[in-house]
N, C-alpha and C positions, 0 to 999 in steps of 0.2 A: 585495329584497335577497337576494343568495344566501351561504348559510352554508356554511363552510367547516368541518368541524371539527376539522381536523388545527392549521385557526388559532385556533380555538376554546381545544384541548387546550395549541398552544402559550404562549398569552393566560395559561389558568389554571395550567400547570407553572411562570410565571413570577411566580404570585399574581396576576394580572388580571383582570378580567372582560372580554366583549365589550360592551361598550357602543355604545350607536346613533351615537355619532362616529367611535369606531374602524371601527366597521360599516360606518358610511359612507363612512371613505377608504379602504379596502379592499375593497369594491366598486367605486371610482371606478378603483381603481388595476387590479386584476385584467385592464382589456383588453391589458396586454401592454406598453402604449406608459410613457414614462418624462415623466413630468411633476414641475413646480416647485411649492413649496407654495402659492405665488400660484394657478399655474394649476388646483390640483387646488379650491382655495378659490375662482375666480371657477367651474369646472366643477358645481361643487357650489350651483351659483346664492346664494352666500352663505349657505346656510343654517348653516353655522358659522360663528364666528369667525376671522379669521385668526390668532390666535394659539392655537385649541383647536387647530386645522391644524394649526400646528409641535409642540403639544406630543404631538399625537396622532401625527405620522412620529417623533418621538424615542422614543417608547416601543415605535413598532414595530420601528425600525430595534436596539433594546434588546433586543427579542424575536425577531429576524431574522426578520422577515416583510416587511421591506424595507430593500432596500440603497440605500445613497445612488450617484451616479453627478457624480465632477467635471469640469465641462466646465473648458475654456481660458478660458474668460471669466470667469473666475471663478461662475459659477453652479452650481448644483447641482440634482439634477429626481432624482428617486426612482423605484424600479420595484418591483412588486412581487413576491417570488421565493418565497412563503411553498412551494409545492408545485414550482415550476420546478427543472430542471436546471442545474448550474452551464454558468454560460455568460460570453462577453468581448462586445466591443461595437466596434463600425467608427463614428465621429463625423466629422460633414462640418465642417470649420470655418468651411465660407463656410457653409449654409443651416442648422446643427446637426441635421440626420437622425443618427438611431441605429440602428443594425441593430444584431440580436443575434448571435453570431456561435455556432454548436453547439458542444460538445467542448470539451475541453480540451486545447489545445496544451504547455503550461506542466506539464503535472502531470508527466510523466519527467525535467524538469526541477528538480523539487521536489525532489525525492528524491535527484537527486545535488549540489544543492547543501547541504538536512539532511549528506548523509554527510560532505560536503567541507565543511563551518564549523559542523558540528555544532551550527544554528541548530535551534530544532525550530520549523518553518514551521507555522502556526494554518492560515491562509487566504491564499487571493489574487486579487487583479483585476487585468484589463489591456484597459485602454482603446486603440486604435489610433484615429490622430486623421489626416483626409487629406481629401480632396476627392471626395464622389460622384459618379458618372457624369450623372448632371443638371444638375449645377453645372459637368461638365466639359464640355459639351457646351453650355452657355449662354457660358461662356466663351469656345470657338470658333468659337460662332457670332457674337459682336462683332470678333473679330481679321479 
């Protein structure tokens, strides 16, 4: 397992400790990719529960060491951003690939819509949702 301890610090600034289930979906999750609490719980060859799984993303996603990520199907898969850069996301609708996307588009944005509805903006995501080039090219390869 590798320890983190920036997630460590975040865990106890929130009163928590790291315990060997957090431990363990925060390892499972760190390769980058965005997975469902099912899939992180069949990944984990069951050695948890499926319901220590949900309560273990809710407490991180509490501690922001993991965002959630809503797809169109209604489902939901988690990624984990404890030390990551803010970043947006490209979603295939036909096969659900996610790519991350760098930078922030949005953010000079932010700032003039705060001045113009003098909202005070916390945060934001933005998912773009369309068809990847593999799925476009399977496609035309049947027409």
């Amino acid at each position: 397992m590798v320890r983190d301890k920036s997630d460590m610090k975040k865990l106890r600034e929130a009163g928590y400790k790291l315990t060997a289930p957090r431990e363990m979906v925060l390892d499972f999750l760190r390769d980058g990719r965005h997975y469902s609490a099912k899939e992180i719980y069949e990944g984990l060859n069951k050695t948890l529960g499926l319901t220590t799984v949900y309560r273990t993303l809710e407490l991180l996603l509490q501690v922001k060491l993991v965002k959630p990520l809503f797809l169109t199907d209604g489902s939901l898969k988690y990624e984990y951003v404890g030390s990551k850069d803010h970043h947006h996301h490209l979603i295939c609708t036909d096969c659900g690939e996610i790519l991350e996307i760098e930078g922030c588009a949005v953010e000079g944005m932010e700032e003039q819509v705060q001045k113009k509805t003098r909202f005070k903006i916390l945060h934001h995501t933005l998912e773009m949702y369309g068809v990847c080039p593999e799925c476009q090219s399977s496609v035309d390869s049947k027409d």
